[in-house]
N, C-alpha and C positions, 0 to 999 in steps of 0.2 A: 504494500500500500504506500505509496506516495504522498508527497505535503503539496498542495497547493498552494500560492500565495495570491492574495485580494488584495483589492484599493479599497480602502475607507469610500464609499459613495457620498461620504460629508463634503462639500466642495471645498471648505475651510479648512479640512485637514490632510485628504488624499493621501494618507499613510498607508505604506504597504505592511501587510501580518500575514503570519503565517493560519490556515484553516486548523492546524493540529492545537491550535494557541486559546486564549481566551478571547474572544470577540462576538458578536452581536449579531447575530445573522437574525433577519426578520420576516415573520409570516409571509410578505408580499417577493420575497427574493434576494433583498439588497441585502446587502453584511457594511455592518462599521467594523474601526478597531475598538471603538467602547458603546457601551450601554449610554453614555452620556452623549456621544457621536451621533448617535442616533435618534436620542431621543426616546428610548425605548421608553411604552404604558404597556399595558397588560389590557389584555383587551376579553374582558368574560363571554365566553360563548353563548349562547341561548339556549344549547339544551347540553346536556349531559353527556353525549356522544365523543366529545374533544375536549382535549385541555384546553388551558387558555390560549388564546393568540396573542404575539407578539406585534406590534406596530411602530412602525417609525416614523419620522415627521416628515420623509417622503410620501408613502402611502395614505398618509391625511391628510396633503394636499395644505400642510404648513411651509414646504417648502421646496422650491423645485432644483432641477437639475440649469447649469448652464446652458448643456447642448437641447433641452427641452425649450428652454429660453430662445436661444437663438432658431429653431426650426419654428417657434411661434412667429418669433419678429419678420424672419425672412416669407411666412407668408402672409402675416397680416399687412408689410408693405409691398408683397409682389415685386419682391426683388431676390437675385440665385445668392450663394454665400459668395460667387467672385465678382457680382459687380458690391456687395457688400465689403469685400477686402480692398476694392478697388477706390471704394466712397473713402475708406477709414487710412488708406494711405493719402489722399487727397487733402486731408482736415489741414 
């Protein structure tokens, strides 16, 4: 069995760790390197079939990703990401 190594999905922190290690993996996918990274609550289920879920303050929509960021802006102004690199060398 092999170690994987992750990025923090925190944008502020982007720290690499190892999967074998302690860190945050949560219900919807993502992994931090902490419980604080992430933001982790505990989220109670509604019936008795599963433990609790885990959530982060990506999956509640407390906070987003950059590249989510930038695929917003590039279509909400109907512009590609090169004439977007092309504006930001121009400034």
């Amino acid at each position: 069995m092999g170690v994987d190594f992750l990025t923090c999905m925190n944008e502020g922190c982007k720290r690499t760790f190892a999967d074998c290690g302690a860190f945050f993996p949560c219900s919807c996918g993502e992994s931090f390197c902490s419980e604080e990274c992430g933001n982790r609550q505990i989220e109670e289920p509604e019936t008795d079939e599963y433990d609790a879920l885990y959530s982060c303050n990506l999956c509640r929509g407390e906070t987003i990703l950059n590249n989510d960021l930038l695929k917003f802006l590039l279509e909400k102004y109907n512009i590609t990401y090169k004439e977007a690199v092309e504006m930001f060398k121009a400034k």
